[in-house]
N, CA, C, O and CB atoms as a CASP TS submission, in Angstrom:
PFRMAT TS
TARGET T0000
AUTHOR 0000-0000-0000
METHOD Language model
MODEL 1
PARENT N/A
ATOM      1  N   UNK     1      16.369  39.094   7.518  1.00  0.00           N
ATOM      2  CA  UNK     1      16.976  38.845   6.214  1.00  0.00           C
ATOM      3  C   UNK     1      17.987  37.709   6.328  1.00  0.00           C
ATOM      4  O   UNK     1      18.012  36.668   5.671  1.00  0.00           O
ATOM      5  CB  UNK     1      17.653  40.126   5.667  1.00  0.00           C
ATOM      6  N   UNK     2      18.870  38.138   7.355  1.00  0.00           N
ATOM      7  CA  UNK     2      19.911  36.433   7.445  1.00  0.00           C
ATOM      8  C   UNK     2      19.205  35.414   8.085  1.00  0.00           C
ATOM      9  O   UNK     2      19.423  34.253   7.738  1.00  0.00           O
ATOM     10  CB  UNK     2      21.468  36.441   8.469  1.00  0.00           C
ATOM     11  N   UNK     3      18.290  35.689   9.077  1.00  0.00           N
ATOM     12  CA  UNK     3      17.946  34.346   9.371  1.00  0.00           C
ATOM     13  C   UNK     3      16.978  33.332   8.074  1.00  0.00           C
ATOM     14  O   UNK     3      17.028  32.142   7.765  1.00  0.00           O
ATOM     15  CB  UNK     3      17.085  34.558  10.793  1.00  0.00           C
ATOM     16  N   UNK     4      16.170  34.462   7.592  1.00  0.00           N
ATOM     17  CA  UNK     4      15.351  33.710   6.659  1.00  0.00           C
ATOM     18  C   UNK     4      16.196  33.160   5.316  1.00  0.00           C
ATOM     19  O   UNK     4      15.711  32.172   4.764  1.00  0.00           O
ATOM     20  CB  UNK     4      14.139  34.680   6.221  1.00  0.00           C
ATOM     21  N   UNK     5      17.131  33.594   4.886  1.00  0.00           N
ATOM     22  CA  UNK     5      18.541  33.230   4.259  1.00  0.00           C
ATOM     23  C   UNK     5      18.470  31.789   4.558  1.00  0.00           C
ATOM     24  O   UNK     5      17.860  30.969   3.872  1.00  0.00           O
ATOM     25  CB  UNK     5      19.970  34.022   4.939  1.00  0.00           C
ATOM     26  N   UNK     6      18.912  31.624   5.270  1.00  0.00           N
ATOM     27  CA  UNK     6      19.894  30.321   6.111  1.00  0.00           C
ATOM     28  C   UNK     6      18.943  28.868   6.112  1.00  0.00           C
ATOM     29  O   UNK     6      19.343  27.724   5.895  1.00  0.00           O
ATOM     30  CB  UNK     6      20.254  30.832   8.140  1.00  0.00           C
ATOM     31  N   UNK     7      17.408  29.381   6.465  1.00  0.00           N
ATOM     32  CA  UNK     7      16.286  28.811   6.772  1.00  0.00           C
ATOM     33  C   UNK     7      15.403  28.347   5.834  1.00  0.00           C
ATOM     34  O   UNK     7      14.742  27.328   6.037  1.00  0.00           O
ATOM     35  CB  UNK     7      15.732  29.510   7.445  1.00  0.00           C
ATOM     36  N   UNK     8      15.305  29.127   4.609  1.00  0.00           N
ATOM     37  CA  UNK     8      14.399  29.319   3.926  1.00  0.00           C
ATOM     38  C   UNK     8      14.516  28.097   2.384  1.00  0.00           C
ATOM     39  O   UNK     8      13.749  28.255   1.434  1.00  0.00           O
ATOM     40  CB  UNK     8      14.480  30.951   3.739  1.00  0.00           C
ATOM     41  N   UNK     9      15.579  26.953   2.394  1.00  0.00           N
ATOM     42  CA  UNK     9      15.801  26.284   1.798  1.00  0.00           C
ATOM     43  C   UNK     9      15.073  25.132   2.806  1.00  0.00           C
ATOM     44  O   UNK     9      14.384  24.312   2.199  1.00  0.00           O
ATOM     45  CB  UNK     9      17.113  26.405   1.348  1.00  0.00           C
ATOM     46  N   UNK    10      15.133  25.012   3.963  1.00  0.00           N
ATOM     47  CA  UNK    10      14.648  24.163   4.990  1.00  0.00           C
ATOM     48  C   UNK    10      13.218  23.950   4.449  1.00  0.00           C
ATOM     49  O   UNK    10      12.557  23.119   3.826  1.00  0.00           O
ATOM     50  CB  UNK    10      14.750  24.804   6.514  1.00  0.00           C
ATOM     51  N   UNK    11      13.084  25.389   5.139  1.00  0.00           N
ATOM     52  CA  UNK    11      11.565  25.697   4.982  1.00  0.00           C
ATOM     53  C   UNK    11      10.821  25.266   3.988  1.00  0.00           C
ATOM     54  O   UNK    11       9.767  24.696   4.270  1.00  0.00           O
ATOM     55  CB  UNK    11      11.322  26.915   4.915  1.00  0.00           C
ATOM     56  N   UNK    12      11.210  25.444   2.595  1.00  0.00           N
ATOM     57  CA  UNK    12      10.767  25.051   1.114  1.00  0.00           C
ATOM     58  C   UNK    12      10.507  23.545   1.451  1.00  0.00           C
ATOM     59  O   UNK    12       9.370  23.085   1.554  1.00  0.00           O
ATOM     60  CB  UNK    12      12.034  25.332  -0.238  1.00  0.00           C
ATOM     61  N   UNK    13      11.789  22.728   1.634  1.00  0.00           N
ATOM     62  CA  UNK    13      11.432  21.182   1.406  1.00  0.00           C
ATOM     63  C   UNK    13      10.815  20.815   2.385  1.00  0.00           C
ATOM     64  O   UNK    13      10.225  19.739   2.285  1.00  0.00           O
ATOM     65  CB  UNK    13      12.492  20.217   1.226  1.00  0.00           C
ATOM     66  N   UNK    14      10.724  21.639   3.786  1.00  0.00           N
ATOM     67  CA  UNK    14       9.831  21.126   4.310  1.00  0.00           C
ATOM     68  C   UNK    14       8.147  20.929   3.896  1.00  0.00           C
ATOM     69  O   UNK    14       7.404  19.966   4.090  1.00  0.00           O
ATOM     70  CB  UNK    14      10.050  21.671   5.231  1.00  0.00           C
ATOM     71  N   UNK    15       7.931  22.030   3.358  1.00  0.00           N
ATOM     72  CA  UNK    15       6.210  22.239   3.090  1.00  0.00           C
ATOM     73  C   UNK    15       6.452  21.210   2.261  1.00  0.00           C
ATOM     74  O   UNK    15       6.082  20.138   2.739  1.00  0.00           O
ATOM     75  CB  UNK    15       5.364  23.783   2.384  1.00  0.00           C
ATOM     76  N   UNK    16       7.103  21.118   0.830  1.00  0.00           N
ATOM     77  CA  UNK    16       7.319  20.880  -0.413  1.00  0.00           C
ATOM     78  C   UNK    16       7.185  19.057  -0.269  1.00  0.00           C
ATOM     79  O   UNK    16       6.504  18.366  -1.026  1.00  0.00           O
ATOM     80  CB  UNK    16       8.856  21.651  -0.948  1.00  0.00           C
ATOM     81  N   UNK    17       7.988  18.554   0.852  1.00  0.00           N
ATOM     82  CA  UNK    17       7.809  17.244   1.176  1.00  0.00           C
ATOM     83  C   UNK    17       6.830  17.014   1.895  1.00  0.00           C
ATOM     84  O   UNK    17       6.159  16.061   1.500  1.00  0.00           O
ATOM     85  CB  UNK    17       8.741  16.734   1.695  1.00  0.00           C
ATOM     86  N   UNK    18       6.400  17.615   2.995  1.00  0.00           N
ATOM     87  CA  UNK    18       5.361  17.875   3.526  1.00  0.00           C
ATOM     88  C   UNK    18       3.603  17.373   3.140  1.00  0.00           C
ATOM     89  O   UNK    18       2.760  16.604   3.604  1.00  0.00           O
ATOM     90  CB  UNK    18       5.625  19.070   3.466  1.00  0.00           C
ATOM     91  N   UNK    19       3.736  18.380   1.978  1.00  0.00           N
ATOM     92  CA  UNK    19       2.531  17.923   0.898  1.00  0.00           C
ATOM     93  C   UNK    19       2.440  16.893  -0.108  1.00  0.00           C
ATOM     94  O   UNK    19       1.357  16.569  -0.596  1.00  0.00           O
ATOM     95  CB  UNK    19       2.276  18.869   0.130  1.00  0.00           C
ATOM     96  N   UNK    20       3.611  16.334  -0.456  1.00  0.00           N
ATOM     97  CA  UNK    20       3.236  15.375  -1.125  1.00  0.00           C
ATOM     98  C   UNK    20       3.481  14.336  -0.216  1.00  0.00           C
ATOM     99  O   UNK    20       3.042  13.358  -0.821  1.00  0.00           O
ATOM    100  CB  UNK    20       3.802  15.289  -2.360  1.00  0.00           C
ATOM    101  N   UNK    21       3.928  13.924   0.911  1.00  0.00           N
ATOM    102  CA  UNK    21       3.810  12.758   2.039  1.00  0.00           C
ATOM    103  C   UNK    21       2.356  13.007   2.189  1.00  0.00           C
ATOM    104  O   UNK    21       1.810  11.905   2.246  1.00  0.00           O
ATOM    105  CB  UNK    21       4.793  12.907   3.603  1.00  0.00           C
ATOM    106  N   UNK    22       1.537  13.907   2.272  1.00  0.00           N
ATOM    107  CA  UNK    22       0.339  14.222   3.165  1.00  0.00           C
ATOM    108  C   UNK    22      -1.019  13.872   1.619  1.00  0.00           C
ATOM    109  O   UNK    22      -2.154  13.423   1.779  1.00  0.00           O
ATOM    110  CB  UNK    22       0.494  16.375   4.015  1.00  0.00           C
ATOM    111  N   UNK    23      -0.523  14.169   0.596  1.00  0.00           N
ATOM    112  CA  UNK    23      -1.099  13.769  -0.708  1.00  0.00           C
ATOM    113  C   UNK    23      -1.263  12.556  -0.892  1.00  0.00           C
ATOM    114  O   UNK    23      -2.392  12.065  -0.883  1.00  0.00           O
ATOM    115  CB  UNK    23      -0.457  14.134  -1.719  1.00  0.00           C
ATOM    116  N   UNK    24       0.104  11.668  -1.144  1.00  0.00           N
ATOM    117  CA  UNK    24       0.514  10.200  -0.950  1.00  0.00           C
ATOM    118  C   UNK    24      -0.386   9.526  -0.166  1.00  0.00           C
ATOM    119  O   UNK    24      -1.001   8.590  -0.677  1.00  0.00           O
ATOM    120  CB  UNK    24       1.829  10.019  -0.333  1.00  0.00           C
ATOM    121  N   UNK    25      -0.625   9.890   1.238  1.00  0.00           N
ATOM    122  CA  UNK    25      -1.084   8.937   2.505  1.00  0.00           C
ATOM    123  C   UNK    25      -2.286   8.822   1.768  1.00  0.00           C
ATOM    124  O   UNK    25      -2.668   7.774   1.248  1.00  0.00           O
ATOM    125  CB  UNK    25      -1.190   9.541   4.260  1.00  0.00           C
ATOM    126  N   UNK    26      -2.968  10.070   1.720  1.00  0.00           N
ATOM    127  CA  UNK    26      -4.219  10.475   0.741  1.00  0.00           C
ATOM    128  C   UNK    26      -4.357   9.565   0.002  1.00  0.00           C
ATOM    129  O   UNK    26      -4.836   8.661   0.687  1.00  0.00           O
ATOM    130  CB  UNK    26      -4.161  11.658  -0.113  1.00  0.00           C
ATOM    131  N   UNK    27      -4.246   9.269  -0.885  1.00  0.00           N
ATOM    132  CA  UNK    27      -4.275   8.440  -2.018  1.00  0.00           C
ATOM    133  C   UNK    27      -4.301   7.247  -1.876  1.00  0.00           C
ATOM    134  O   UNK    27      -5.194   6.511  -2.295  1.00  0.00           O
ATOM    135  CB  UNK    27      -3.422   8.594  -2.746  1.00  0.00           C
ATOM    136  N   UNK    28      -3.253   6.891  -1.223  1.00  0.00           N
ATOM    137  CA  UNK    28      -3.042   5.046  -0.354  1.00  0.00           C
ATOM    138  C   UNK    28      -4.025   5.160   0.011  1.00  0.00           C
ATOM    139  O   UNK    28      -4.493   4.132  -0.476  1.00  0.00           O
ATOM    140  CB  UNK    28      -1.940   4.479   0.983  1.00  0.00           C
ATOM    141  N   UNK    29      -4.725   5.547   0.459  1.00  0.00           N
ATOM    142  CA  UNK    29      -5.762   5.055   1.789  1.00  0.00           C
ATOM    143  C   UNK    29      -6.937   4.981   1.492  1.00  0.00           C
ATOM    144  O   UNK    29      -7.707   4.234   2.095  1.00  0.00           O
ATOM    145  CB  UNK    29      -5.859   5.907   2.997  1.00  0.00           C
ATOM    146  N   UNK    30      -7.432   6.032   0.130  1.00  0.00           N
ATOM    147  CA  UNK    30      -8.536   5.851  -0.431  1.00  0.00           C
ATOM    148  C   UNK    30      -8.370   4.617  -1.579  1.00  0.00           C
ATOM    149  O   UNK    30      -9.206   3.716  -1.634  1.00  0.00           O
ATOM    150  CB  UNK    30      -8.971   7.210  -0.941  1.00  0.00           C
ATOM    151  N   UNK    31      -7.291   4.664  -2.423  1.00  0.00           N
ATOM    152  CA  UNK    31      -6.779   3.171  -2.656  1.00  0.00           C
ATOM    153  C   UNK    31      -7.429   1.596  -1.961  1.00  0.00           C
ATOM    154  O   UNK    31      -8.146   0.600  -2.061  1.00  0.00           O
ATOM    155  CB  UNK    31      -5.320   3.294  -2.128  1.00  0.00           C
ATOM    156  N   UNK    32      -6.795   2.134  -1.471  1.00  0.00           N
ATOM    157  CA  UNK    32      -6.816   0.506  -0.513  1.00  0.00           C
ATOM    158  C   UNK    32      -8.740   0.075   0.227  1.00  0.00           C
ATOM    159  O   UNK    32      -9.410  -0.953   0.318  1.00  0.00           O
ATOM    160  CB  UNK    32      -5.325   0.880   1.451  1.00  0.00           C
ATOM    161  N   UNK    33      -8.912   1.304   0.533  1.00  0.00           N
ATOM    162  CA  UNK    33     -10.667   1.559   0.750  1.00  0.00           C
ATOM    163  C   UNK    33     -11.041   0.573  -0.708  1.00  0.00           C
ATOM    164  O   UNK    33     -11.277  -0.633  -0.641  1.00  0.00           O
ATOM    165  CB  UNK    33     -11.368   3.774   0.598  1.00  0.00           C
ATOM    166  N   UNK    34     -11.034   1.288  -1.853  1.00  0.00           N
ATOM    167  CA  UNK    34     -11.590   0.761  -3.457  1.00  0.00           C
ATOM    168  C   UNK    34     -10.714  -0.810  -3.040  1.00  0.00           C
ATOM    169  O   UNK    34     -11.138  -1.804  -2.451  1.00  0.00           O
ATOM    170  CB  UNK    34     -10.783   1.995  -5.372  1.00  0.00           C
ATOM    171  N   UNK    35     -10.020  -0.658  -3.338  1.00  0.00           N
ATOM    172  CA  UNK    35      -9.360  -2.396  -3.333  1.00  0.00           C
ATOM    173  C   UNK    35      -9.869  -3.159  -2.203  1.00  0.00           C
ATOM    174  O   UNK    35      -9.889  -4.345  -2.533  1.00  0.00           O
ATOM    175  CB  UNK    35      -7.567  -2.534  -3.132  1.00  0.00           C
ATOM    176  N   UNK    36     -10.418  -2.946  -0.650  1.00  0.00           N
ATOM    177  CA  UNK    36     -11.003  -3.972   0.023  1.00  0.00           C
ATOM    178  C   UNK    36     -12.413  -3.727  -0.197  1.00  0.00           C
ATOM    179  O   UNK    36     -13.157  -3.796   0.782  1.00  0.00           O
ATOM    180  CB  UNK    36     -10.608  -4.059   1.450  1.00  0.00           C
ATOM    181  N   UNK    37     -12.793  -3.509  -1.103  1.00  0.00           N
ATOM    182  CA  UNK    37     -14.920  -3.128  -1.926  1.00  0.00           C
ATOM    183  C   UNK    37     -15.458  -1.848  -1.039  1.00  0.00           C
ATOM    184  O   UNK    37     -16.608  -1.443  -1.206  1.00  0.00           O
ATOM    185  CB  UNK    37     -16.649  -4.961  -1.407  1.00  0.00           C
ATOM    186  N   UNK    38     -14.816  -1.402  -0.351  1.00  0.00           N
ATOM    187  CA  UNK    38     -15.309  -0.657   0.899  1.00  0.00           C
ATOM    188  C   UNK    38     -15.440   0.914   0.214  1.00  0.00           C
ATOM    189  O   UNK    38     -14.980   1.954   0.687  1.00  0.00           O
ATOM    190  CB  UNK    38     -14.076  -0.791   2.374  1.00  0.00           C
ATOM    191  N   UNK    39     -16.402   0.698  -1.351  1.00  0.00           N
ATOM    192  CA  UNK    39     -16.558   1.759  -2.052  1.00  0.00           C
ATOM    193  C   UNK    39     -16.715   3.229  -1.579  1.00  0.00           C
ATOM    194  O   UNK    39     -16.060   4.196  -1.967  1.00  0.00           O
ATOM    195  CB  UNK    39     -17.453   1.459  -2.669  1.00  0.00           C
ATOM    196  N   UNK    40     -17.998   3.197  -0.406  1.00  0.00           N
ATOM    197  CA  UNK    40     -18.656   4.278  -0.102  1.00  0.00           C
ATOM    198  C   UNK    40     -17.357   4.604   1.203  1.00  0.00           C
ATOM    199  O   UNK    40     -16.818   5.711   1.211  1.00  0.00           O
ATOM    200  CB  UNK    40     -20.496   3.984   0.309  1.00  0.00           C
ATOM    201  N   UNK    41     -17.101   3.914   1.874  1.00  0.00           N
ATOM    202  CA  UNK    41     -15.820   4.346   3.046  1.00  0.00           C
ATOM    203  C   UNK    41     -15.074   5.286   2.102  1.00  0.00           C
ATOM    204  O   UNK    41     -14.836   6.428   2.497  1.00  0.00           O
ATOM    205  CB  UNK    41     -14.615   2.870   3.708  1.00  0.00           C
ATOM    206  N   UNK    42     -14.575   4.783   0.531  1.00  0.00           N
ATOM    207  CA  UNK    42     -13.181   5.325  -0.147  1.00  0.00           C
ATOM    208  C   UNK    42     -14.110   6.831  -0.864  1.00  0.00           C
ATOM    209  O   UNK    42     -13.811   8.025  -0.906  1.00  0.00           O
ATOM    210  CB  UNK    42     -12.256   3.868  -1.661  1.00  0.00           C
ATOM    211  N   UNK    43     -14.862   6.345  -1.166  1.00  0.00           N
ATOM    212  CA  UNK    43     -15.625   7.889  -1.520  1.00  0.00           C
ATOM    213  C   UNK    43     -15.900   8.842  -0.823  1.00  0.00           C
ATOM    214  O   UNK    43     -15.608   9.968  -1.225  1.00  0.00           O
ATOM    215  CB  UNK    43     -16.733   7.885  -1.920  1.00  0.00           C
ATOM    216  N   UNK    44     -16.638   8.625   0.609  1.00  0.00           N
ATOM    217  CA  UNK    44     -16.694   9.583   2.065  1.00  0.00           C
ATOM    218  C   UNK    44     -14.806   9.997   2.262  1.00  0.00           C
ATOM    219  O   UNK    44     -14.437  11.171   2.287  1.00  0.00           O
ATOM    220  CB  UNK    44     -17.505   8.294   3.852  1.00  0.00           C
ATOM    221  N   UNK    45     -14.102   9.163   2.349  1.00  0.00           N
ATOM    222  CA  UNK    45     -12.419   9.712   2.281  1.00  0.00           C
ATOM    223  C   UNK    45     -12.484  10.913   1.109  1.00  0.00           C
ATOM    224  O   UNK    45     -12.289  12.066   1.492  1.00  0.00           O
ATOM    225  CB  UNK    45     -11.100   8.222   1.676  1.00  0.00           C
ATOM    226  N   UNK    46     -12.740  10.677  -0.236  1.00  0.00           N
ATOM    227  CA  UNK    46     -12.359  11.707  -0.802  1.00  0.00           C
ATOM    228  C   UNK    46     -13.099  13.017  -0.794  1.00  0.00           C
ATOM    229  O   UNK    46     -12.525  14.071  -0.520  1.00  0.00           O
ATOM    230  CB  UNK    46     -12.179  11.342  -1.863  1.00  0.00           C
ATOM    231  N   UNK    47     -14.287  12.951  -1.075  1.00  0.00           N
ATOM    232  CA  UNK    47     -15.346  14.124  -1.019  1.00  0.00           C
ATOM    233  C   UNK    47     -15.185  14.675   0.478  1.00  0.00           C
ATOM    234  O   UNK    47     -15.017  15.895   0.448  1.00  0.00           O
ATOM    235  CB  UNK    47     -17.040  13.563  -1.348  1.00  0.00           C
ATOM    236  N   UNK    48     -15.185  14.225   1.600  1.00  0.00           N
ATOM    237  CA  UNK    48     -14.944  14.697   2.718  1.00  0.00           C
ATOM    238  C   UNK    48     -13.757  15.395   2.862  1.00  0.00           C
ATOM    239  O   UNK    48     -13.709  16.587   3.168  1.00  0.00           O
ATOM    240  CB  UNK    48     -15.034  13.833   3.505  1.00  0.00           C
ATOM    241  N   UNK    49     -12.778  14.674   2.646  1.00  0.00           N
ATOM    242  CA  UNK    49     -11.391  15.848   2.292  1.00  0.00           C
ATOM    243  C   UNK    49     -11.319  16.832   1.834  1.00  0.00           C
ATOM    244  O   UNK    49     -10.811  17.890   2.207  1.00  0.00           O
ATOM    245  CB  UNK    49     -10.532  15.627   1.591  1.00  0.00           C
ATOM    246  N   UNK    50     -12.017  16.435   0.679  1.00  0.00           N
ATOM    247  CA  UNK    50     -11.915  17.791  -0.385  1.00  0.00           C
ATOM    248  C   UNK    50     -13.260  18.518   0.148  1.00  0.00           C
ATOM    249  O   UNK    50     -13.091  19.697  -0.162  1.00  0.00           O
ATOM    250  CB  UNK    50     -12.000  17.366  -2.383  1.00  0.00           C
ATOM    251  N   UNK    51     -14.412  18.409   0.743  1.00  0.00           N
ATOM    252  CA  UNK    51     -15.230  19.604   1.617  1.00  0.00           C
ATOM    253  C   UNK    51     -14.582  20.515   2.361  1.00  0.00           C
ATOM    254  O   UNK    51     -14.570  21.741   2.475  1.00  0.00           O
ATOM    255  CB  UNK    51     -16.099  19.106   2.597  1.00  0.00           C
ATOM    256  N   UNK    52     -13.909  19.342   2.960  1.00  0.00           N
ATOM    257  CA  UNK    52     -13.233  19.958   4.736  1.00  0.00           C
ATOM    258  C   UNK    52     -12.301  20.360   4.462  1.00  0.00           C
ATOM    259  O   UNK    52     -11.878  21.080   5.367  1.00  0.00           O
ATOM    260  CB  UNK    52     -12.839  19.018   6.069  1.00  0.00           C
ATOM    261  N   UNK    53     -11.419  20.286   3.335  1.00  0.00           N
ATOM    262  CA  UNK    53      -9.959  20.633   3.048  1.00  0.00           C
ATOM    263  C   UNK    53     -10.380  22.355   2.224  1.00  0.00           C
ATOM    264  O   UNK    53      -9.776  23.390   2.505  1.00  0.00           O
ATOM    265  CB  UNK    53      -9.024  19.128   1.780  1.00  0.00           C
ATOM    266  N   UNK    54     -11.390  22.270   1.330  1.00  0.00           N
ATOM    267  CA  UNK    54     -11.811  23.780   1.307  1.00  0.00           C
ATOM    268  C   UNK    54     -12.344  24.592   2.224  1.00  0.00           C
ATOM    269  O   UNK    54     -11.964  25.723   2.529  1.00  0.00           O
ATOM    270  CB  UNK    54     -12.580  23.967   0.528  1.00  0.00           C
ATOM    271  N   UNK    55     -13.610  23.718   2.832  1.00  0.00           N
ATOM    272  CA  UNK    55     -13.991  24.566   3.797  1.00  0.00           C
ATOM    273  C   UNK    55     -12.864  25.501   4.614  1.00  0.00           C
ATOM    274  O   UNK    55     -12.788  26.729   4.589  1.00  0.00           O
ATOM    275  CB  UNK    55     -14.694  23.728   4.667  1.00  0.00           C
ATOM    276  N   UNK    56     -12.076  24.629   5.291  1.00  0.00           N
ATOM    277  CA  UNK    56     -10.862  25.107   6.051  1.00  0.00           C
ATOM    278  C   UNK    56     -10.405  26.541   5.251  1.00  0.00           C
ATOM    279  O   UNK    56     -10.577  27.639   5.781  1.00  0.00           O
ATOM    280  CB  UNK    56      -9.562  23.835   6.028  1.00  0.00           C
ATOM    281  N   UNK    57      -9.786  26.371   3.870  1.00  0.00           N
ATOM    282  CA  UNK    57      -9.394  27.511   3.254  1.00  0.00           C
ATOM    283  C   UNK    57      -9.877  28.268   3.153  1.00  0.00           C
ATOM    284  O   UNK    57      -9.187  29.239   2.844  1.00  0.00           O
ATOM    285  CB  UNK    57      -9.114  27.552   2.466  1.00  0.00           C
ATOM    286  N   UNK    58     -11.180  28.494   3.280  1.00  0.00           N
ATOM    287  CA  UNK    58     -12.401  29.617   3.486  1.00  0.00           C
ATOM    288  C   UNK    58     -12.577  30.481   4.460  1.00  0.00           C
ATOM    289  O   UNK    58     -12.850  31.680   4.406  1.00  0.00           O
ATOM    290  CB  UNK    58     -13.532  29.116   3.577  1.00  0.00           C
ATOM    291  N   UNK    59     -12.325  29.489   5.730  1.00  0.00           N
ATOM    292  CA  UNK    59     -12.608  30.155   7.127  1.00  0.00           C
ATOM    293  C   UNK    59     -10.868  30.786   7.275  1.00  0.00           C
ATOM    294  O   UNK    59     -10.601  31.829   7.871  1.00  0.00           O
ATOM    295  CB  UNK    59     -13.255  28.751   8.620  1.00  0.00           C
ATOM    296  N   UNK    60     -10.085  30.112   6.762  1.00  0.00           N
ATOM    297  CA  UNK    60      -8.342  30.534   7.307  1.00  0.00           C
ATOM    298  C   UNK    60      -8.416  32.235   6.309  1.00  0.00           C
ATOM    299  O   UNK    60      -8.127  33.266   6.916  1.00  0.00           O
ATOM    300  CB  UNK    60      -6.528  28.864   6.410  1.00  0.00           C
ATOM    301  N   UNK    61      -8.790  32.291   4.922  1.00  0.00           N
ATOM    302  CA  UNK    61      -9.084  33.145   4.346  1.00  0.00           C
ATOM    303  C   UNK    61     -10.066  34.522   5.068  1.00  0.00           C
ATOM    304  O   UNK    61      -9.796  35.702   5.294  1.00  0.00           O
ATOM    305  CB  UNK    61      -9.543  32.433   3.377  1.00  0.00           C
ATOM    306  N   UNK    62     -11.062  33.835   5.234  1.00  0.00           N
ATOM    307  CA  UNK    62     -11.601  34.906   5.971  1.00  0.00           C
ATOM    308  C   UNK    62     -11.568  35.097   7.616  1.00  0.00           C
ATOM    309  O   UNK    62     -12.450  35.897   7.927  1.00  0.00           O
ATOM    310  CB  UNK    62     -12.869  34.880   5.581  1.00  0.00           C
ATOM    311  N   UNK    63     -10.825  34.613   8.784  1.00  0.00           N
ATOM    312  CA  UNK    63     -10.096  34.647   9.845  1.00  0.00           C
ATOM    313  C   UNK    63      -8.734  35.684   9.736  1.00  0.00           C
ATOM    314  O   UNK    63      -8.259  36.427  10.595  1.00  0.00           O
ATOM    315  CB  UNK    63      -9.775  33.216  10.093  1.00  0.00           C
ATOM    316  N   UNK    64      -8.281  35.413   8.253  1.00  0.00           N
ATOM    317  CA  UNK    64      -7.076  36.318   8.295  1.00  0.00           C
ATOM    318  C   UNK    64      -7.336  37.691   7.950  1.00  0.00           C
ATOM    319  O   UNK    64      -6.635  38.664   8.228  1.00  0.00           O
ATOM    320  CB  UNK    64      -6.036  35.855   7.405  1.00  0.00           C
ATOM    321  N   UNK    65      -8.632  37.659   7.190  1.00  0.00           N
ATOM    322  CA  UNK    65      -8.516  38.809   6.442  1.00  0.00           C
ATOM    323  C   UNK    65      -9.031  39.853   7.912  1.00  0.00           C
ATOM    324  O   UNK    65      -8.907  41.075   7.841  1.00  0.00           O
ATOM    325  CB  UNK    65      -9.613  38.773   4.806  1.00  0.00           C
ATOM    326  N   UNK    66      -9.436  39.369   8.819  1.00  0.00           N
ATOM    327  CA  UNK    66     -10.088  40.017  10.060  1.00  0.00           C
ATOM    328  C   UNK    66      -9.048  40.672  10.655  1.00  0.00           C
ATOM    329  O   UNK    66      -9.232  41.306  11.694  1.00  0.00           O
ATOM    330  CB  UNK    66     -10.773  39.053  11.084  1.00  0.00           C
TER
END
């Protein structure tokens, strides 16, 4: 209870900044893919993320529930 007190404002901005630095990069990068014509590179960036970024939640979902 006190430690998570003390911590737990940390903790917040950490994830909280966390994800949108990790969103951001995201975005730049498929960005910049579309802006040098490198269409299908910036499209494999997004659809691949978003496969692998669910997939992941699937297996962490059902890993935990074990």
């Amino acid at each position: 209870k006190g430690i998570l007190k003390g911590n737990l404002p940390v903790l917040l901005m950490t994830g909280f900044c966390g994800g949108f630095s990790t969103f951001s990069t995201f975005a730049y990068e498929s960005l910049v893919l579309f802006q040098n014509g490198q269409t299908q590179a910036a499209l494999l960036n997004i659809f691949g993320s978003l496969i692998f970024g669910m997939l992941g939640l699937y297996l962490g979902i059902k890993l935990g529930g074990l």
